[in-house]
C-alpha positions as CSV (number, residue, x, y, z in Angstrom):
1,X,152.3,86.6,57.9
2,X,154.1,83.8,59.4
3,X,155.4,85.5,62.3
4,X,151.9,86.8,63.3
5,X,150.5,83.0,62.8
6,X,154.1,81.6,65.4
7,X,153.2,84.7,67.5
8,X,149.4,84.0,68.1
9,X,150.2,80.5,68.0
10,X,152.3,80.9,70.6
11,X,150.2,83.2,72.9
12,X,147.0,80.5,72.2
13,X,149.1,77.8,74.0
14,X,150.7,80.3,76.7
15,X,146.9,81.5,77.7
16,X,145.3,78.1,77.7
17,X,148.5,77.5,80.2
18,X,147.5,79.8,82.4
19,X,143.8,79.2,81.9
20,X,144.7,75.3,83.1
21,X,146.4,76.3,85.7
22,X,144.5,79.2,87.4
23,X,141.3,77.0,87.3
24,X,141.9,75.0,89.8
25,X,139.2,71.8,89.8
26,X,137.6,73.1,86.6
27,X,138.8,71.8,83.5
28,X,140.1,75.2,82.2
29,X,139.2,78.9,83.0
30,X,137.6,79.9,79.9
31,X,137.4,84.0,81.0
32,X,141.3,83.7,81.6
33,X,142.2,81.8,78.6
34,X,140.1,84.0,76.3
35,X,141.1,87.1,78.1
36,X,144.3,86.5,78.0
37,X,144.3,85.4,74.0
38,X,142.4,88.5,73.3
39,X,144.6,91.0,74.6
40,X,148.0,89.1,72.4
41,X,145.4,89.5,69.3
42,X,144.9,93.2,70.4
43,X,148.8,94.0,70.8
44,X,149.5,91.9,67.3
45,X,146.8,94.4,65.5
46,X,148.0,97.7,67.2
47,X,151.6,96.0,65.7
48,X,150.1,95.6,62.7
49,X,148.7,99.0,62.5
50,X,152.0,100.6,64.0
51,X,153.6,99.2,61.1
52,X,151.4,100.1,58.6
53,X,151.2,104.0,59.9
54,X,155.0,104.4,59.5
55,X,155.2,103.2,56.0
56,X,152.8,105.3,54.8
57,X,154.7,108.2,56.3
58,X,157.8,106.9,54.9
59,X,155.9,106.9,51.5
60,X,154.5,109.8,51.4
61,X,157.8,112.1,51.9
62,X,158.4,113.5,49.2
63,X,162.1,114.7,48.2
């Protein structure tokens, strides 16, 4: 749980970055910023779900 808080922590700052500096004399490109922070919380669920999916096939091996 802490890594995915430092990892969409991380990707909150990195796309309201990018959202400052791709809107030019606006305050901050909202579209960008959200966009961008979207997509990281998309990638840290299909993680999440990658994850998930291989312990239950690890679990459900039987010997």
């Amino acid at each position: 749980m802490k890594r995915l808080a430092v990892s969409l922590t991380l990707f909150l700052v990195l796309s309201l970055g990018v959202g400052l500096l791709v809107s030019g004399s606006e305050v901050l490109d909202w579209g960008i910023a959200g966009g961008l922070f979207a997509i990281a919380v998309l990638g840290e669920c299909f993680r999440f779900w990658i994850r998930r999916t291989r312990s239950k096939k690890r679990d459900s091996s039987s010997v």
